[in-house]
Each structure stands twice: as C-alpha cells, then as structure tokens.
C-alpha positions in Angstrom: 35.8 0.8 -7.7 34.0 -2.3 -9.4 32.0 -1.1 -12.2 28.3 -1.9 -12.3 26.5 -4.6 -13.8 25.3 -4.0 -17.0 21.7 -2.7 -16.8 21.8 -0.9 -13.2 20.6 2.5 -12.7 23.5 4.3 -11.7 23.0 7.9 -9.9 25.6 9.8 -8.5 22.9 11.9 -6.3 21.2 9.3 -4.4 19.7 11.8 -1.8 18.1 13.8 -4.6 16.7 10.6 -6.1 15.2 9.5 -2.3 14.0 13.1 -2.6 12.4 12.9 -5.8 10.8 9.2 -5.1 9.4 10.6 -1.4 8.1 13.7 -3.2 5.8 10.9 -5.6 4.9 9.1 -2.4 3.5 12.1 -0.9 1.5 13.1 -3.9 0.0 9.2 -3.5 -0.2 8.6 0.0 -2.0 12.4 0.3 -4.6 11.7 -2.4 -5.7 8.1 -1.1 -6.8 9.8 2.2 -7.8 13.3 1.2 -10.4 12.2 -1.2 -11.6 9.7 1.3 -12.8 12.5 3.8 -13.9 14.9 0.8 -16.4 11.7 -0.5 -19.6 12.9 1.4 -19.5 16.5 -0.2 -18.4 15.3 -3.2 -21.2 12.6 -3.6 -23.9 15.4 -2.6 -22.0 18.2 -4.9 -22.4 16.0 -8.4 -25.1 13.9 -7.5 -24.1 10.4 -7.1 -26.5 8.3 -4.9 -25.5 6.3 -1.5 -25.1 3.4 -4.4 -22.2 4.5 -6.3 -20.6 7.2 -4.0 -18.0 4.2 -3.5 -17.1 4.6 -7.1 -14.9 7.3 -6.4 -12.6 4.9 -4.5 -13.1 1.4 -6.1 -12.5 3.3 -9.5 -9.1 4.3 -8.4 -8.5 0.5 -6.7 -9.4 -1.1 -9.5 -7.1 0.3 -12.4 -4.0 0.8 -9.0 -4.4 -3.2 -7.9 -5.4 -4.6 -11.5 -2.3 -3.1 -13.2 0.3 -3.1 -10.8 1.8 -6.4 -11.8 2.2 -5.3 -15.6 3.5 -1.7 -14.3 6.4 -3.7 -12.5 7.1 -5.7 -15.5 6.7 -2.6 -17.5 9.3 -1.0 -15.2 11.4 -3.8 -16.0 11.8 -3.8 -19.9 11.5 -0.2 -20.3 13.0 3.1 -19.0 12.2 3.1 -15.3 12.7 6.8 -15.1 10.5 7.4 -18.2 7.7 5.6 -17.2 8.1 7.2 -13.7 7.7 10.1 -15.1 4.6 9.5 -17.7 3.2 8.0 -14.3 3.6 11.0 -12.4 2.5 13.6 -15.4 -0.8 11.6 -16.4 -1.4 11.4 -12.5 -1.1 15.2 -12.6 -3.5 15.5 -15.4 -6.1 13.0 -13.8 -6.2 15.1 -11.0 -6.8 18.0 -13.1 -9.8 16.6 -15.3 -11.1 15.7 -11.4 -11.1 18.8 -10.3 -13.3 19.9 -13.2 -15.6 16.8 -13.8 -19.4 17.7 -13.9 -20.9 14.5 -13.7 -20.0 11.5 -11.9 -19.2 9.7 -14.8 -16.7 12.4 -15.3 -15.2 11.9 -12.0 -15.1 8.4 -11.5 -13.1 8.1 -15.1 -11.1 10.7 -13.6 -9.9 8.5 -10.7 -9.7 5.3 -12.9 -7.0 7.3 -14.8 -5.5 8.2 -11.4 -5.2 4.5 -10.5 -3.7 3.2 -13.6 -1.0 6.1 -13.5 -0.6 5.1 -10.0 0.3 1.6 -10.6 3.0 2.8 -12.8 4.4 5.1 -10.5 4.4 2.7 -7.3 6.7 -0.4 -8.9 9.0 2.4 -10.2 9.3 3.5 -7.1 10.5 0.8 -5.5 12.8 -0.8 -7.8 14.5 2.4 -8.5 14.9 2.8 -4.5 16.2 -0.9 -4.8 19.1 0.1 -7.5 20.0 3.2 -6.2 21.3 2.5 -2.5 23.3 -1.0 -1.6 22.1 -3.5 0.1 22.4 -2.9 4.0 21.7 0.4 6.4 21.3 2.6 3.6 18.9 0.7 2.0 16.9 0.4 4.9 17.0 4.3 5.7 16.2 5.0 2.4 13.1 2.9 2.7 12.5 4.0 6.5 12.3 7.6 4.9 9.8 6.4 1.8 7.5 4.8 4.2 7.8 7.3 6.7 6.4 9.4 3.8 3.6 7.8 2.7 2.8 7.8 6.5 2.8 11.5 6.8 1.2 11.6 3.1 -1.6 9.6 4.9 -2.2 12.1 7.5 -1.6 15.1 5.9 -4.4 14.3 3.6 -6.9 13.7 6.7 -5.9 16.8 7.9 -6.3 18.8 4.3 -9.3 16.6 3.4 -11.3 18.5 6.0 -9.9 22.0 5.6 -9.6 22.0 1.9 -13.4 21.2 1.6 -15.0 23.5 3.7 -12.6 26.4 2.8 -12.5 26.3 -1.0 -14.6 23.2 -2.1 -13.8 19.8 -2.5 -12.4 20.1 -6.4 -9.5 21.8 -4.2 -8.3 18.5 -3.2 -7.4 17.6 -6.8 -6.0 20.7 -7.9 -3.6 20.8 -4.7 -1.8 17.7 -6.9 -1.1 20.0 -9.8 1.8 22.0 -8.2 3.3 18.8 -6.5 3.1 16.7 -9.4 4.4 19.2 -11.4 7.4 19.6 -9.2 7.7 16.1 -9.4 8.3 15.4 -13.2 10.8 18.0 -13.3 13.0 17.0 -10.8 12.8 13.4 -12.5 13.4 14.4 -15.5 16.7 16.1 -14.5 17.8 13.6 -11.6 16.5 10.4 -11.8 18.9 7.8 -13.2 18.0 6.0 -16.3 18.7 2.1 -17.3 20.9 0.5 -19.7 19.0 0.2 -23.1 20.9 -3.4 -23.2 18.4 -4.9 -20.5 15.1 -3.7 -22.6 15.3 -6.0 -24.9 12.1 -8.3 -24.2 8.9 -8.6 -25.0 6.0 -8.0 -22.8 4.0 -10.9 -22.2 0.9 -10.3 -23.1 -1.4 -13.1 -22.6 0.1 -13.1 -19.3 -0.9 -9.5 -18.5 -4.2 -9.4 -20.1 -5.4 -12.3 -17.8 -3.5 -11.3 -14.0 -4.7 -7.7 -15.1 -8.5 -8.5 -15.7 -8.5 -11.4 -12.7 -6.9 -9.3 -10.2 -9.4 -6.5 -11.0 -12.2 -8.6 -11.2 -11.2 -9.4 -7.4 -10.8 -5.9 -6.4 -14.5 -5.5 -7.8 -15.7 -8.1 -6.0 -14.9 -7.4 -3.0 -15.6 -4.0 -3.0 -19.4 -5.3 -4.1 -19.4 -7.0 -0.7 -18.8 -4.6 1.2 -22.0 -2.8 -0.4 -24.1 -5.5 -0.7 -23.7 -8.9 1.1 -20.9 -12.1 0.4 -23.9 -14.2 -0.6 -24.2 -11.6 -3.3 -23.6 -12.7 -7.3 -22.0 -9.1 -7.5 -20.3 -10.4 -5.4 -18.9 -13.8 -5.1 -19.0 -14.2 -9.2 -16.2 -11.2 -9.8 -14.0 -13.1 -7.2 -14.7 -15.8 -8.8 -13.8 -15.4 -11.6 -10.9 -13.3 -10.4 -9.7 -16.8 -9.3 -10.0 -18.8 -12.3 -8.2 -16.2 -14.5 -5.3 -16.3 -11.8 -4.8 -20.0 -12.4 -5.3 -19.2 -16.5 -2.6 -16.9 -15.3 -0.2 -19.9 -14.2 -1.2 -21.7 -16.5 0.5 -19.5 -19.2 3.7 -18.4 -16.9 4.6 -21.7 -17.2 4.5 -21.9 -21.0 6.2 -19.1 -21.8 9.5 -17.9 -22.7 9.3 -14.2 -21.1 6.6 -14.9 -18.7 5.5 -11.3 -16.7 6.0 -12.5 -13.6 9.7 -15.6 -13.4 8.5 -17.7 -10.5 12.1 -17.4 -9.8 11.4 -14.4 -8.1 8.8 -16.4 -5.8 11.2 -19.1 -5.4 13.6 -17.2 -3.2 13.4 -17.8 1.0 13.0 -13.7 1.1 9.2 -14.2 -0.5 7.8 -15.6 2.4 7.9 -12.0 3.2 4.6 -11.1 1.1 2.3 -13.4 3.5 3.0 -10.7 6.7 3.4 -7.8 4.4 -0.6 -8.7 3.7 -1.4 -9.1 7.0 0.1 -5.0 7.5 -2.2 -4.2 4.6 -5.0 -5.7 6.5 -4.6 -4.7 9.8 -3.1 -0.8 8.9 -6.3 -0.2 6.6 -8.7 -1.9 9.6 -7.5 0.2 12.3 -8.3 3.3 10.3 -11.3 2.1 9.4 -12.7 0.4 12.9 -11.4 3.1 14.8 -13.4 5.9 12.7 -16.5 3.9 12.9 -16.1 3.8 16.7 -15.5 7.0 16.9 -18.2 8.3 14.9 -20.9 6.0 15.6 -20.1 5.4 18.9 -18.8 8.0 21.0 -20.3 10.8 18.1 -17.1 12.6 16.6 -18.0 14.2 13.4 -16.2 12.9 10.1 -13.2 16.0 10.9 -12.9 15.4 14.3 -12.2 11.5 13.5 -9.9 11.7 10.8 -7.6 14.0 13.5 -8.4 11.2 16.2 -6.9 8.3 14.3 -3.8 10.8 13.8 -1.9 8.7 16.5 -1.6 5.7 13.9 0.8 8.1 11.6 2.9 9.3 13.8 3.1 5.8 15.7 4.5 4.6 12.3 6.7 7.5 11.4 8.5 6.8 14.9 8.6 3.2 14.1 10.1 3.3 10.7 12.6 6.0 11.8 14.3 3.6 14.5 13.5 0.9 12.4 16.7 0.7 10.6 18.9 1.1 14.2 16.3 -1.4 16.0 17.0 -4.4 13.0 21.0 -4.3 14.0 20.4 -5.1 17.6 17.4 -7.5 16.9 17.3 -9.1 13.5 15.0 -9.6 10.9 13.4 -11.9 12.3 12.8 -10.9 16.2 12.1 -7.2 15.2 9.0 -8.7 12.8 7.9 -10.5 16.1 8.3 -7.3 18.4 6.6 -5.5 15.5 3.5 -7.6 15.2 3.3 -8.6 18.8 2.6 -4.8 19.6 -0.1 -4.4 16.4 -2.1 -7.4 18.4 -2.0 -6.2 21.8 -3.0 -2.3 20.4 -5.5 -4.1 18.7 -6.5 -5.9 21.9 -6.5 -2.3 24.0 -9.1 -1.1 21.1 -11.1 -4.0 22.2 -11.4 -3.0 24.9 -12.5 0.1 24.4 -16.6 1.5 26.3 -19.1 2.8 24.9 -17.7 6.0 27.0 -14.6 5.6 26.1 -12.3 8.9 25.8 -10.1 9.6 23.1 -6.9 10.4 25.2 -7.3 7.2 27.5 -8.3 4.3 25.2 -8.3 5.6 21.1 -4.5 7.1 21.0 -2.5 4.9 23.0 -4.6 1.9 20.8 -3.8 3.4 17.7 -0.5 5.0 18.3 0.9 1.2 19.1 -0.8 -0.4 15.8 1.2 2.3 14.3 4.3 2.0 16.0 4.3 -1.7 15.3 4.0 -1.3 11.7 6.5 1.3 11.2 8.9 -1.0 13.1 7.4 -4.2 10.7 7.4 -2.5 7.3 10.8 -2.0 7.0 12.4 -5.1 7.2 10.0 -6.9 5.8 10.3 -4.6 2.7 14.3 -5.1 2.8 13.7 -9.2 2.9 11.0 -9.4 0.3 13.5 -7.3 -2.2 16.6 -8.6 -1.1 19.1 -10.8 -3.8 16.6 -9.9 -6.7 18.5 -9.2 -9.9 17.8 -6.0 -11.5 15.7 -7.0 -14.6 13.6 -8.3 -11.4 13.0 -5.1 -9.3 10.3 -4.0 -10.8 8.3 -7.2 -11.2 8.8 -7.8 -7.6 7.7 -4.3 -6.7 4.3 -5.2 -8.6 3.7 -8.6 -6.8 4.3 -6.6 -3.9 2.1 -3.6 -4.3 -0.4 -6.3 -5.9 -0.4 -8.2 -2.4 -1.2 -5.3 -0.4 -3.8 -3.8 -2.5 -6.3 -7.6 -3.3 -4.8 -8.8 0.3 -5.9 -5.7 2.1 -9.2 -5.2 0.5 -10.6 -8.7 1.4 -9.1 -8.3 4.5 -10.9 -5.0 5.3 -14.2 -6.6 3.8 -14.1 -9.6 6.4 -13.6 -7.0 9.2 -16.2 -4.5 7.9 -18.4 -7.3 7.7 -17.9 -8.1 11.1 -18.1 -4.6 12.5 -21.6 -4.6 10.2 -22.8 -7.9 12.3 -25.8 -7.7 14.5 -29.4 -6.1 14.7 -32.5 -6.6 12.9 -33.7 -6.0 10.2 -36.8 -3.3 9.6 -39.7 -3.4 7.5 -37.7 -2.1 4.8 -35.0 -4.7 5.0 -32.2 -2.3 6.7 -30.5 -3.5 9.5 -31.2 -1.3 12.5 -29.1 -1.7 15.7 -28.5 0.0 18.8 -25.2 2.1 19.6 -24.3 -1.0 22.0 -25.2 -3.3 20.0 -22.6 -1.1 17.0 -19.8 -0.6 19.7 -20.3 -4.9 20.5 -19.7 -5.6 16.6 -16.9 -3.3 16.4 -15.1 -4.4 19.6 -15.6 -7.8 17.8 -13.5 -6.8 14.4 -10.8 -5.7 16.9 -10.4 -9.0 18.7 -9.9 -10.7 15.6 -7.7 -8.3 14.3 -5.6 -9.0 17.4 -5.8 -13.0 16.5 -4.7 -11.7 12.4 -1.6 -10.3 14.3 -1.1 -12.9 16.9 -1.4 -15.6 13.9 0.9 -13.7 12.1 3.6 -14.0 14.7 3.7 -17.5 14.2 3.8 -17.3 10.7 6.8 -14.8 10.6 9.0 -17.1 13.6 8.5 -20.0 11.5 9.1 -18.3 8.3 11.6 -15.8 8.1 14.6 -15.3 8.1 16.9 -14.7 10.8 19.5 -12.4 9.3 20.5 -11.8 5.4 24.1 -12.2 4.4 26.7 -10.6 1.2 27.9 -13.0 -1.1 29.9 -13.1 -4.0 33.1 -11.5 -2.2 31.5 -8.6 -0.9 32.6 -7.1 2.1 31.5 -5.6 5.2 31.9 -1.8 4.0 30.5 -2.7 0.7 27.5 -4.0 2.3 27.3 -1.0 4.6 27.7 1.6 1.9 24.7 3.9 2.5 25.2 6.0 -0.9 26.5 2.8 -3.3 24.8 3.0 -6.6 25.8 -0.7 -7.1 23.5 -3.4 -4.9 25.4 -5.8 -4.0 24.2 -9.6 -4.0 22.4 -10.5 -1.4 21.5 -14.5 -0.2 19.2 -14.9 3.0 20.1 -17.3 5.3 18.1 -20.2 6.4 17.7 -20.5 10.3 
C-alpha cells in the first residue's frame, strides 16, 4: 500500500471518526434551532426588551461567521484533533454558563462564547472528513451522512425547543448540551486521528486575521441591524461598510505576505466556483424556514410550536435528498444533479407562492417545503465534494473556513433582503409602526417566495455555466483507489473543464 503524504491524518477507524464528527454536528445543528424557538421565553424570563432579544442569536453569529476563516487556518497549522476538541469542550462549558446566566448580559456572552467555539469546531470538521475518506463514493457518503445530520440536528431542536421549555424551563435547552458534548470530547480524544507535527510549522498571519475577523463580523452585525431597524439605517449600512473596506485591507495584506491565512491558490482552482451556489443554499434553506413560519403564524395562525413541526417537511426533504445523493451523482454528474437540485428548490419555492390566505398545511405548506428540502439535500452534496476537491492537506481547513464563512455572511444578507421583503407594505401609525392587514402580510410574503424562486432559477444558470461536469484522479491513481470508501489517503483530485 502507498504510504501517506507527509502531514495526513491517518485513521484506521474511519466509521468511528464519521461517528464522532456527526455526533459534533448534532450538538451544533440542535442548538442553532432549539434556542431559536426557546427566544420568546427566554427574552421574558431575564428581562431583555423586544430591542435586544436578537442578541441571543446575532451574539452567537457574530463570534461563528467572524472567526471561522482563522479557525480553518488554525486547523491548518495546528492539531486538528486538538483544537476539535478545545472546540467541542469550551462549547460544552458555554452551554453550561447559559444555562445559569442571570442577566442578559450573562447570556448573550454565554452565546458569544458558543459561537467562537463553534467556528473552531465547524472547519475541523470538514477537513478532518476531507482526510479521512478518499476521494470518490466514500467521500460523498461520508458527507451525505454529516449533512444528513445537521439536517436532523435542525429538526430535532424544533421539536425539543418546544418540549424542553414548557416541561422543564428554557435553561434545559443548554444543559441538554452537557451530556452530548461531553460524549463528544471523549470519543475524540481516543479516536480522532491526529496530524503530522512536520506540517505545523507556520506562523499564523496575524494582520491577516485581525482584519477578515473584525470585517466579516462587522458585516454579520450589520446586517443583523437591518433586519431590526431599516437598510437606510447608520447601524446599519456603516458596519457593512466598513465590513467591506476591511475585506479589501484584507487583500491587500494576502498579497504581501509570505504565510497569508487564506493562499488564493485555494480560490484559484475551477472547483471554487462552487461557493457562489453553496450561498445561494444558505440563502434559500434559511428563507424557507423563515417565510414559511411567518406564513404560518401570521397568516393562517399556528402558534410558535405548532410551526416549528409544520416546516418539519424541509428536514426530512433534505435527509432523503442527501441520502440518494451519493447514488443520484453517478448516474447524473456533478453538474446536471446541481441543476435537478436547484430546479426543484425554485419550483417549491414557486408552490409556496402560491400559497392562500386559507391555505392548509397538508395541501400547500409540506409538499412546498418538503421539495426545497429535497432539492438541497440532493445539491449540498456535490457541491461540498467539488468545492473541496484537489485541495492539499495543509489547505483543508482554510477552505473549510472560506466555506462556512460563505454560508454564514452570504446567508445572512440574503435572509435580510427576503425578510425585508416579507416586511414590505402597510402604513405606518401614529406611532411610526407599520400596521398591515393579514392580506396585505400573506401579499408580502408570497412576494419573498417569488423571488426566492428567481435566487434559484438564477442560480441554475450560474451552476450550467460554471461547474464542472465530472471530477477526475490524477497522478496514477486508479479506479479502485478512487472508489475506496474507507482510504485514509485522499487521493489527488483535478476537475475537469467542460
């Protein structure tokens, strides 16, 4: 057998290691959610006003999207599995000092911490899921199962959110981490494979992550100002801002330096062009479950519970999709099955639009949401493949971060534009609050939909002029080598132009 490259993480339990990296998606994808549904009794428990009840999620996007970048890098010239595991154990004890905060102050620097341990967990993740299984089917199951994951993660913590709250209070939802997380660290700590200590070598770039780090929080916060205030807001447009001109400080000092934190090599590579529709999935997976709540709530009057189990249907739509996924991409090819995949998010997106003001769940909600789902699951995975395909493994992790990075600034601003939308309409009363009708609601959201469908129908002709049609071994490898599901070596990869 060919030995591997100096600096891969080698594992001779590559199940285990799936196991161990889907147990940490869980504990993320289930806290992202769960504390989303537990917000309104948690806002009215410690005493934040409508103001900064938001806090308790933009705290937690802020530290996860600012530092993700410098987490992959981090993951890069480091330990992987060390840092995995600090990740996971401060996560742990974030979720611990939540459960116990007194003041909103308290809890809000209790999510913060969650987010930053976050955005070291997330690249590990990834890159570690990139050096453990070749290049080929088993790759592409082993991400099918991560993302299938996070998918039930997602809707676990809808489910738990409600029942978890009005059974044993809402500082249950942070105390249900402990055990997981706890879990977690030990069965890294005894399985996860480590990295040669002849690849950390290099220093960190600092300049480099001080200014992406502050500039794509500064983003984050920006938007998220927006969608409490208004675009023409100073809180608003001045973050983003100057979220923007510390990006292109940000170049600017790439260019000059020796080690930069993130090579442009790794942006250089046909595969990239992979991040434009894995932003578009950020956008229009976090819209759905967003528009479709409102509608629910607003306009057909499902309580807060009742809604989070409506929008159900988009999970398990994606689990499905990202379990054929892998058998669908051998009959299809990259490129077709993003088509397919995207082509059924717009026309879900289109049967939402349609949706009355009488509209019943079973008719016109599940089959719309189930197919937005279904398309993604079927999207996500190759997508993920091509945009970390060919990367050398001092790489990985940086890649991992401009991915995760992507998805959280790309999804937030798209979710604002949309919100906005679905906000449109009305007048305004004597106090300066809009007031509209429940038509006049279910008009604006209808709205958001349609142009969610045009997101997805624009991103079809993005990805059929763009990607790839297939991905092809190089450097001698052969056919079995490339279809080794339990290889700890990656083998090279090269995409082919069309």
């Amino acid at each position: 057998m060919t030995e591997a490259p100096t600096g891969v993480a080698q594992s001779s339990r590559p199940t285990v290691v799936l196991t161990v990296l889907c147990l940490s998606q869980l504990l993320l994808a289930i806290d992202v959610t769960i504390v989303a549904v537990a917000n309104p009794t948690i806002g009215a428990a410690l005493g934040f006003d409508d103001s900064s009840l938001q806090w308790t999620i933009t705290a937690y996007a802020l530290t996860y999207g600012g530092f993700l970048l410098l987490g992959g890098r981090v993951a890069d010239l480091f330990d992987r599995r060390t840092l995995f595991v600090a990740g996971i154990a401060g996560f742990t004890v974030a979720s611990i000092i939540g459960a116990a905060a007194q003041s909103p102050v308290q809890l809000v620097g209790a999510r913060a911490l969650q987010g930053l341990c976050a955005a070291a967990i997330s690249p590990c993740t990834l890159s570690i899921l990139a050096s453990t299984f070749a290049e080929g089917p088993g790759r592409r199951r082993a991400y099918g199962l991560w993302a299938a994951t996070g998918s039930l993660g997602g809707a676990v913590g809808f489910l738990l959110g409600g029942l978890l709250t009005s059974g044993f209070g809402w500082r249950s939802i942070f105390l249900i981490n402990a055990p997981v997380g706890f879990i977690a660290v030990l069965c890294g700590l005894r399985w996860l494979p480590r990295v040669s200590q002849e690849v950390l070598r290099q220093k960190l770039d600092l300049p480099g992550a001080i200014t992406i780090t502050l500039g794509s929080g500064l983003i984050i916060f920006g938007v998220s100002e927006a969608e409490s205030r208004t675009w023409s807001s100073a809180m608003s447009w001045g973050p983003m801002v100057g979220g923007v001109v510390l990006g292109l400080v940000f170049i600017a000092i790439e260019r000059r330096t020796v080690q930069p934190l993130l090579p442009f090599r790794v942006l250089r590579r046909r595969g990239s062009v992979a991040l434009v529709p894995l932003v578009m999935i950020a956008v229009l997976s976090n819209a759905t479950v967003y528009l479709t709540a409102l509608f629910l709530q607003d306009v057909l009057g499902y309580s807060a519970g009742e809604s989070g189990a409506a929008v159900l249907g988009l999970p398990v739509g994606f689990g499905i999709g990202v379990n054929i996924s892998a058998w669908l991409v051998d009959r299809l090819g990259l490129r077709r099955q993003a088509v397919v995949g995207f082509v059924m998010i717009g026309l879900s997106c289109a049967w939402l639009a349609r949706s009355s003001d009488e509209a019943r769940w079973v008719t016109s909600v599940l089959p719309g949401t189930f197919g937005v789902g279904l398309g993604l699951g079927i999207t996500l995975v190759v997508l993920i493949t091509t945009v970390t395909s060919g990367v050398a493994q001092h790489d990985q992790g940086v890649v991992a971060g401009v991915y995760g990075m992507s998805q959280q600034i790309g999804g937030a601003v798209g979710l604002a534009v949309l919100a906005s939308i679905a906000a449109s309409g009305g007048v305004a009363d004597a106090a300066g609050e809009l007031v509209r009708t429940v038509a006049q609601q279910a008009t604006a959201i209808r709205t958001a939909f349609v142009v969610g469908a045009g997101i997805a129908a624009a991103t079809v002709v993005v990805v059929f002029a763009t990607l790839p049609k297939r991905m092809e071994l190089i450097e001698g490898q052969t056919a079995t080598a490339h279809d080794a599901a339990m290889s700890a070596i990656p083998g090279e990869m090269t995409i082919l132009d069309p």
